[in-house]
C-alpha positions as CSV (number, residue, x, y, z in Angstrom):
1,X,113.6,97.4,119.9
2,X,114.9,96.7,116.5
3,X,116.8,93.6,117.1
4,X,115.5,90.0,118.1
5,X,115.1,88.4,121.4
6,X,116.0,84.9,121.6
7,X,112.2,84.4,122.3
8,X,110.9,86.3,119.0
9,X,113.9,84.0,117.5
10,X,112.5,81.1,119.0
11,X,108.8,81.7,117.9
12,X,109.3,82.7,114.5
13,X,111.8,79.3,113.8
14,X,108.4,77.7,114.5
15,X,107.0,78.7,111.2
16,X,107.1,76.3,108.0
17,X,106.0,78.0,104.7
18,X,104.9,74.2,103.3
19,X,101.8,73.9,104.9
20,X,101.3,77.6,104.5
21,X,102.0,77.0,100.1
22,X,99.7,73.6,100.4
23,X,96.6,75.8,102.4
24,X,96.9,78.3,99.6
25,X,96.8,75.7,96.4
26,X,94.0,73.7,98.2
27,X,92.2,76.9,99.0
28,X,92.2,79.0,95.5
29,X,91.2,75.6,94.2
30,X,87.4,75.8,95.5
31,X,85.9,79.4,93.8
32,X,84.9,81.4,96.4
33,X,83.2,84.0,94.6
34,X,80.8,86.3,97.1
35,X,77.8,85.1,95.5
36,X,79.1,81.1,95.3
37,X,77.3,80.5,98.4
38,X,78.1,76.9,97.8
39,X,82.2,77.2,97.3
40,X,82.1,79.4,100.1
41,X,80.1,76.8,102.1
42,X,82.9,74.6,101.1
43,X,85.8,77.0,102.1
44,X,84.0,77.5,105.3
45,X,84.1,74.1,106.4
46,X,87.9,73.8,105.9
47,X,88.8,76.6,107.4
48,X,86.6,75.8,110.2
49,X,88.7,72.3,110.9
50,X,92.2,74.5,110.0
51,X,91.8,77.0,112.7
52,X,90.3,74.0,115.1
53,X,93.9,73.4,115.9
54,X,94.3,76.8,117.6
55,X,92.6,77.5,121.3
56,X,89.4,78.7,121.3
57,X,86.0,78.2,120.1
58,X,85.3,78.5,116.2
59,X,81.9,79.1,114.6
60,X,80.0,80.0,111.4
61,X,78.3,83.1,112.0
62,X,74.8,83.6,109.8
63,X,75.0,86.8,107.6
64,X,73.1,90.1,108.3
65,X,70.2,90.8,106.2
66,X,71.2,93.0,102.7
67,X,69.2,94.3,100.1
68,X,69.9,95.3,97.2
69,X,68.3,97.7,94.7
70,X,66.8,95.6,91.4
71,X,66.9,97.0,87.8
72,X,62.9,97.5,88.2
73,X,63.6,100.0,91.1
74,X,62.5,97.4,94.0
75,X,65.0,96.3,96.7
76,X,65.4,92.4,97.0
77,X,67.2,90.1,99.7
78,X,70.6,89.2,98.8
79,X,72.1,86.0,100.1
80,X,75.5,85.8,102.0
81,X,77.4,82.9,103.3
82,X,78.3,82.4,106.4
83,X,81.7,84.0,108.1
84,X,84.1,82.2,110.1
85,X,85.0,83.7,113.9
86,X,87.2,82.0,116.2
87,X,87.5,83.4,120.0
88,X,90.4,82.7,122.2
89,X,90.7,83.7,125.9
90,X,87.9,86.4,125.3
91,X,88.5,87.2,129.8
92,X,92.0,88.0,129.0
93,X,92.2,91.6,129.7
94,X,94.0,92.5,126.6
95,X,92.5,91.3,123.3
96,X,93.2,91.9,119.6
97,X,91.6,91.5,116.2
98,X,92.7,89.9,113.2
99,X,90.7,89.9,110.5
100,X,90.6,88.2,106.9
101,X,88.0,87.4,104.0
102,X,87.3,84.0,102.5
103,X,85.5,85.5,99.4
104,X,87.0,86.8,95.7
105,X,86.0,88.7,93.3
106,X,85.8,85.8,90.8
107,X,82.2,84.3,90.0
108,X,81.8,80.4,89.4
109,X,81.8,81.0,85.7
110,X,84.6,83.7,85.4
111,X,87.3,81.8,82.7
112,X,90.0,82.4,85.5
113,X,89.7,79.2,88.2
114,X,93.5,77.9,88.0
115,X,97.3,78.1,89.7
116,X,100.2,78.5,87.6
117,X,103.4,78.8,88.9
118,X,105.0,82.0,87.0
119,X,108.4,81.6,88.1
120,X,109.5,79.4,90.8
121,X,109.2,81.8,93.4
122,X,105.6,83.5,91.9
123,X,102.4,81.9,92.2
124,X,99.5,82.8,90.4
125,X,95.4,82.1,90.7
126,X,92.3,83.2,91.9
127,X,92.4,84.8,95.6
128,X,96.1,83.8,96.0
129,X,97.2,87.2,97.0
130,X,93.7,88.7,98.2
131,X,93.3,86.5,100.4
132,X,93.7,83.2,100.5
133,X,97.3,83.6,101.3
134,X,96.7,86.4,104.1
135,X,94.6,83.6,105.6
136,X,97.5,81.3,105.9
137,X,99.5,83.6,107.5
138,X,97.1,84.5,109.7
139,X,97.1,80.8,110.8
140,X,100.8,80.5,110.9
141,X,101.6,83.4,112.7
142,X,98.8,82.7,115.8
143,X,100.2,78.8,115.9
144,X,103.7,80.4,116.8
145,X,102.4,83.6,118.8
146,X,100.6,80.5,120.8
147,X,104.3,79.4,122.3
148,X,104.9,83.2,123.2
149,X,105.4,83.3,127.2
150,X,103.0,86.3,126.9
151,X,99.8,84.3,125.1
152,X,98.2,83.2,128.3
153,X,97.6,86.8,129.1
154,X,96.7,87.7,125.7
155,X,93.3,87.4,123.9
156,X,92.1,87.3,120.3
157,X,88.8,87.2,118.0
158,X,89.5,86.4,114.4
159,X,86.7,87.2,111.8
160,X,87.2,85.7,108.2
161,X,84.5,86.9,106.6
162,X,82.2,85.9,103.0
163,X,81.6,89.5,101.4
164,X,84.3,91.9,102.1
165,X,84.4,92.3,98.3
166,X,81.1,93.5,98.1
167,X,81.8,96.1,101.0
168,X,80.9,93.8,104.1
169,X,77.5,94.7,104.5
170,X,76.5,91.4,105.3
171,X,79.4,90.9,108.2
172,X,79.5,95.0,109.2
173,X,77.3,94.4,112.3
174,X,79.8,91.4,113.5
175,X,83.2,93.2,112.5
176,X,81.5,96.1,114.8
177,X,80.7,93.7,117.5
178,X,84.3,91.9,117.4
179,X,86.3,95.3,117.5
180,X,84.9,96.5,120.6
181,X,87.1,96.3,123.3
182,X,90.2,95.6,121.4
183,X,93.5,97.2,121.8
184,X,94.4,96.8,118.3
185,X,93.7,94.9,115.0
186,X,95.6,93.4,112.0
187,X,93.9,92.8,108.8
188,X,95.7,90.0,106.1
189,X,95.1,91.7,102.9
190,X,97.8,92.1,100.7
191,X,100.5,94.9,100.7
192,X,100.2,97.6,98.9
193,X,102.9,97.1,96.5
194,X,104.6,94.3,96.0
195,X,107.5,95.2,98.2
196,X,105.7,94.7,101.0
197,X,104.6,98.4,101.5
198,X,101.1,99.1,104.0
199,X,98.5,101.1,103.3
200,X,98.2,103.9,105.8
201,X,95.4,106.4,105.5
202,X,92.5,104.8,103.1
203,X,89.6,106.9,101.8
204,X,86.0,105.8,102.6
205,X,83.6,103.9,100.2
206,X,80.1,104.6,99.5
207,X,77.7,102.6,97.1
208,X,74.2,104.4,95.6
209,X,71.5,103.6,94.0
210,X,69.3,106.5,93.2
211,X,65.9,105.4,92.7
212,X,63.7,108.3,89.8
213,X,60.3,107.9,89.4
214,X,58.8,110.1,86.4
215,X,55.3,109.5,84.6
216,X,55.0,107.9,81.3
217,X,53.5,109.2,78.2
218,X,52.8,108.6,74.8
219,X,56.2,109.9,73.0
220,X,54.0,111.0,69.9
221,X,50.7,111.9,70.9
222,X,51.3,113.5,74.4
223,X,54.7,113.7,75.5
224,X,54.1,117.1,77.3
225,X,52.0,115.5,79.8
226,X,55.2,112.5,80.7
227,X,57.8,113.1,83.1
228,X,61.2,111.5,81.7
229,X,63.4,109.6,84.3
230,X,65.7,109.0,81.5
231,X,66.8,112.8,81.0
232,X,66.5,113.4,84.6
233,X,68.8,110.7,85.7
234,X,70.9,111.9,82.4
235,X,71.4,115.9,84.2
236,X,71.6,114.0,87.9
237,X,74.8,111.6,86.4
238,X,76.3,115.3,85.0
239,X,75.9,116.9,88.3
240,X,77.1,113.9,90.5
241,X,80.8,114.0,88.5
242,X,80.9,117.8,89.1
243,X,80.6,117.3,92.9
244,X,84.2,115.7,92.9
245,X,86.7,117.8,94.3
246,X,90.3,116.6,95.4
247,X,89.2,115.4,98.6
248,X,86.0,113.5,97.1
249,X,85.7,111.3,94.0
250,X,82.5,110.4,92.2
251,X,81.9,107.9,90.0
252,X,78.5,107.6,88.1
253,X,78.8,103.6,87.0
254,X,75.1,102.6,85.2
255,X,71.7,103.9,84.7
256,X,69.0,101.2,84.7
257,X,66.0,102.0,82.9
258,X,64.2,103.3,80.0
259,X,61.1,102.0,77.9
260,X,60.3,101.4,74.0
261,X,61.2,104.2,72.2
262,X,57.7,105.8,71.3
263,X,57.1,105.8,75.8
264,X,58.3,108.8,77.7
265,X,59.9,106.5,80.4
266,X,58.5,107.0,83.6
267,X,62.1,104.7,85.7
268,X,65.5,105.0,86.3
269,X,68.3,103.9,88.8
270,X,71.4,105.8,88.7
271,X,74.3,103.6,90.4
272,X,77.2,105.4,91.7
273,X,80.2,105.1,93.7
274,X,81.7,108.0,95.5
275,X,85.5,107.7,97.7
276,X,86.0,110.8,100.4
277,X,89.5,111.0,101.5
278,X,88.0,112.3,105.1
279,X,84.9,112.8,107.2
280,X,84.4,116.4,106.3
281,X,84.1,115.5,102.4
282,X,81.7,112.8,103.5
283,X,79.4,115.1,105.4
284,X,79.5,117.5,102.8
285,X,78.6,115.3,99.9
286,X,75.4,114.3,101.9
287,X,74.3,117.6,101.7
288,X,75.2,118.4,98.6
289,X,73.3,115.4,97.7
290,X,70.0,116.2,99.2
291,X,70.1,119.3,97.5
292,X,70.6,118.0,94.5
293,X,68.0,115.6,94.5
294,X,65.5,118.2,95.5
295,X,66.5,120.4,92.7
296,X,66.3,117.4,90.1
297,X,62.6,116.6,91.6
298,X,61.5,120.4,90.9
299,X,63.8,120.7,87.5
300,X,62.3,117.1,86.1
301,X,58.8,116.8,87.7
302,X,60.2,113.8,89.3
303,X,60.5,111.7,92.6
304,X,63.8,110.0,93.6
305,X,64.4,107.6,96.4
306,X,68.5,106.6,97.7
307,X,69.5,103.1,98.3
308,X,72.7,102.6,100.1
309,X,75.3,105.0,101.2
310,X,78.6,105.1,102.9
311,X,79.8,101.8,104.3
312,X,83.4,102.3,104.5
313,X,83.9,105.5,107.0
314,X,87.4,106.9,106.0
315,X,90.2,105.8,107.6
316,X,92.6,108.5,108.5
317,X,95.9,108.1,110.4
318,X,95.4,108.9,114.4
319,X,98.0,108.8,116.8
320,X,97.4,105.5,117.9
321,X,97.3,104.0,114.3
322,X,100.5,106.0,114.1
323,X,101.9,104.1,116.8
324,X,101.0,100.6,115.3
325,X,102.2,101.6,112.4
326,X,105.9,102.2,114.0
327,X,105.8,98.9,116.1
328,X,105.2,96.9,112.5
329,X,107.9,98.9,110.8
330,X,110.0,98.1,113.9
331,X,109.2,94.3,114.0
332,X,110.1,94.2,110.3
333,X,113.2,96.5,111.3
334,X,114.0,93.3,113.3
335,X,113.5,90.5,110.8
336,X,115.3,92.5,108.4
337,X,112.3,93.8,106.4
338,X,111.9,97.3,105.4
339,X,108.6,98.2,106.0
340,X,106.8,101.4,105.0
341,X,103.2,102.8,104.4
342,X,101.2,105.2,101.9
343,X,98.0,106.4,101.5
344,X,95.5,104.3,99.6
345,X,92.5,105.1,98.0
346,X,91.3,101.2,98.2
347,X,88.7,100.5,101.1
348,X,89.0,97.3,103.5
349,X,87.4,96.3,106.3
350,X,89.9,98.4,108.0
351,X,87.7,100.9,107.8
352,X,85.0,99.4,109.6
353,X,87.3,98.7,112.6
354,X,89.3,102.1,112.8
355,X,85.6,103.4,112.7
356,X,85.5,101.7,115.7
357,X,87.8,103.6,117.2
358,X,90.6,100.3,117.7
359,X,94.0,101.1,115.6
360,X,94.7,98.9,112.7
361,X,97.3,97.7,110.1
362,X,94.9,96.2,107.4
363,X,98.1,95.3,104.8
364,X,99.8,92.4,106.7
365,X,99.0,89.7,104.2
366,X,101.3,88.6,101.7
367,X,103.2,90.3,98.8
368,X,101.7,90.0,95.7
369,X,100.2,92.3,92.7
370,X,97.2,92.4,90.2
371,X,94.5,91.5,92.0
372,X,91.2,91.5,90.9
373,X,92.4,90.6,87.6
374,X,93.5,87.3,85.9
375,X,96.9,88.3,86.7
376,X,96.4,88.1,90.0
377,X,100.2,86.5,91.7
378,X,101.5,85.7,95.1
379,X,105.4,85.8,95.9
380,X,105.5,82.7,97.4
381,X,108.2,83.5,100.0
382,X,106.4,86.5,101.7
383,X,104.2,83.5,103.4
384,X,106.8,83.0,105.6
385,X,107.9,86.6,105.8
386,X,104.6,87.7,106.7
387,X,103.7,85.3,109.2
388,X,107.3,85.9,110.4
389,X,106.2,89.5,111.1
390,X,102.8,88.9,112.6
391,X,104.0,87.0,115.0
392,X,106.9,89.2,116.4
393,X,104.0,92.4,116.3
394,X,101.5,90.1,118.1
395,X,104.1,89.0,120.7
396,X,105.6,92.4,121.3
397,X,102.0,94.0,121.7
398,X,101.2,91.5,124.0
399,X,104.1,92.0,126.9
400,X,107.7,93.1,127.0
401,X,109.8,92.0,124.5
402,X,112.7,90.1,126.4
């Protein structure tokens, strides 16, 4: 159906892009940097009383325990804040997901804490685009899929969580629990590209931390009898980058480590990040990694311990994502949007829930561009647009679309 029914016309004149633009300002005016467990404590709270309005019951749900390795090659607690979930009619017998983050990648001493209006119809700040305004829509578009004749019928869970920029470790265990049983999910981050294009198929995301233990020496008097972590970690960097194939990327990011300069140094942690585009790569690299290791322990007179590993599964396009995909590009069909897809080699926690087995669009939030960066902008009139579309793809997967 590519035109709209007089209900979808109905529902989507309920939308009003100024309280959608005042959310946004108020919102990327607290920092909400993952580990500003105090400005996300704040954001919490507000969003808290903003989806209060909707049906449901909301709460704060505690974070998942996460370590992290520490420069000195011990793992320590990390600290999360708490993520927002809202449940409405979880009896119905069809139920969807919609998912957002709270967080940014912006600390509470990064120089860039601001809004600036870059033309009259570009916004930019911190989180504007990613996500702060994918969280307005997400309100906008359930307070007008709420007057859909199909909504009593219809269920949804809504996770905003605090860490999806750090990979969701903390919230993986909830975004797991919340996908189960759901016929399909949207995620709010922003497009793409800033004409509104999805991302389709998204490589996978693993962190590492590769924990070599050697045996220190005196550098003059008896280096023979060390065992050097630096030169190991040094030949296991080399051979991580020439595991990438075109199917697999591997980035070696840091080595931790080292001692005075007259010590053989006996610790190093080599940090990596590698991205396979499927789950054949990401089997693969495992082994390839074991063997590795056990060849650098031999080689190097070494021991080596991993931290981490692959928390974003990849997320390739199955029939049934296919089919989601078509509804959205047919909902935008209707609203006079042109709506089409890619493959991205960003992660999401789109991931997580097509790992899950439920479809997903994870690109519904706004249009915008540069984010992670100081330059981050939102195009203020895809809040409506977005929320526009949501709405019409909620009510059409909910019932018939007279």
């Amino acid at each position: 159906m590519t035109e709209l029914s007089p209900i979808e016309r109905d529902l989507i004149a309920k939308i009003d892009p100024a309280p959608m633009l005042a959310q946004v300002l108020a919102w990327s005016a607290i920092n909400t940097g993952t580990r500003n467990l105090d400005g996300l404590a704040r954001q919490a709270d507000l969003l808290a009383g903003a989806f209060a309005a909707l049906p449901g019951t909301v709460s704060l749900e505690p974070a998942a325990p996460v370590e992290a390795m520490r420069a000195d090659g011990h793992a320590a607690a990390i600290a999360h804040g708490a993520h927002l979930v809202l449940r409405v009619r979880p009896q119905a017998a069809r139920r969807f997901l919609l998912t957002g983050h709270m967080d940014t990648v912006f600390a509470a001493d990064d120089p860039f804490q601001t809004t600036r209006w870059i033309d009259d119809q570009t916004l930019g700040g911190p989180g504007v685009a990613d996500m702060k305004g994918g969280i307005a829509v997400i309100l906008a578009a359930l307070a007008a899929f709420e007057h859909s004749p199909h909504a009593a019928a219809a269920g949804y869970d809504v996770l905003i969580n605090a860490d999806e920029e750090t990979g969701s470790l903390s919230s993986a265990p909830l975004i797991a629990q919340l996908a189960q049983g759901k016929a399909a999910a949207l995620t709010f981050e922003p497009s793409a590209l800033p004409d509104g294009t999805l991302a389709g198929a998204r490589a996978g995301s693993g962190n590492y931390s590769v924990v070599i233990h050697g045996r220190s020496a005196h550098a003059g008097r008896n280096p023979q009898d060390g065992r050097n972590a630096i030169v190991a970690a040094a030949r296991l960097v080399l051979a991580l980058a020439e595991l990438a194939h075109p199917d697999l990327s591997v980035n070696p990011a840091k080595i931790d480590g080292g001692s005075a300069n007259n010590v053989v140094p006996d610790l190093a942690i080599v940090r990596f990040n590698i991205r396979p585009r499927d789950e054949p790569a990401a089997v693969c690299f495992g082994h390839d990694l074991r063997a590795l290791l056990a060849w650098i322990e031999t080689e190097y007179g070494v021991t080596t311990h991993v931290h981490g590993g692959l928390s974003r599964p990849p997320k390739p396009l199955d029939d049934a994502a296919e089919r989601l995909f078509h509804l959205v590009r047919d909902c935008g069909a209707a609203l006079g949007q042109t709506i089409g897809w890619q493959p991205s080699g960003g992660v999401c926690d789109g991931n997580n829930i097509a790992a899950c087995g439920v479809p997903v669009v994870d690109t519904m939030g706004v249009r915008g561009g540069a984010i992670h960066s100081p330059q981050e902008f939102l195009i203020v009139p895809s809040l409506a647009e977005r929320a526009q579309l949501a709405t019409i793809v909620l009510h059409r997967l909910s019932g018939d679309n007279r």
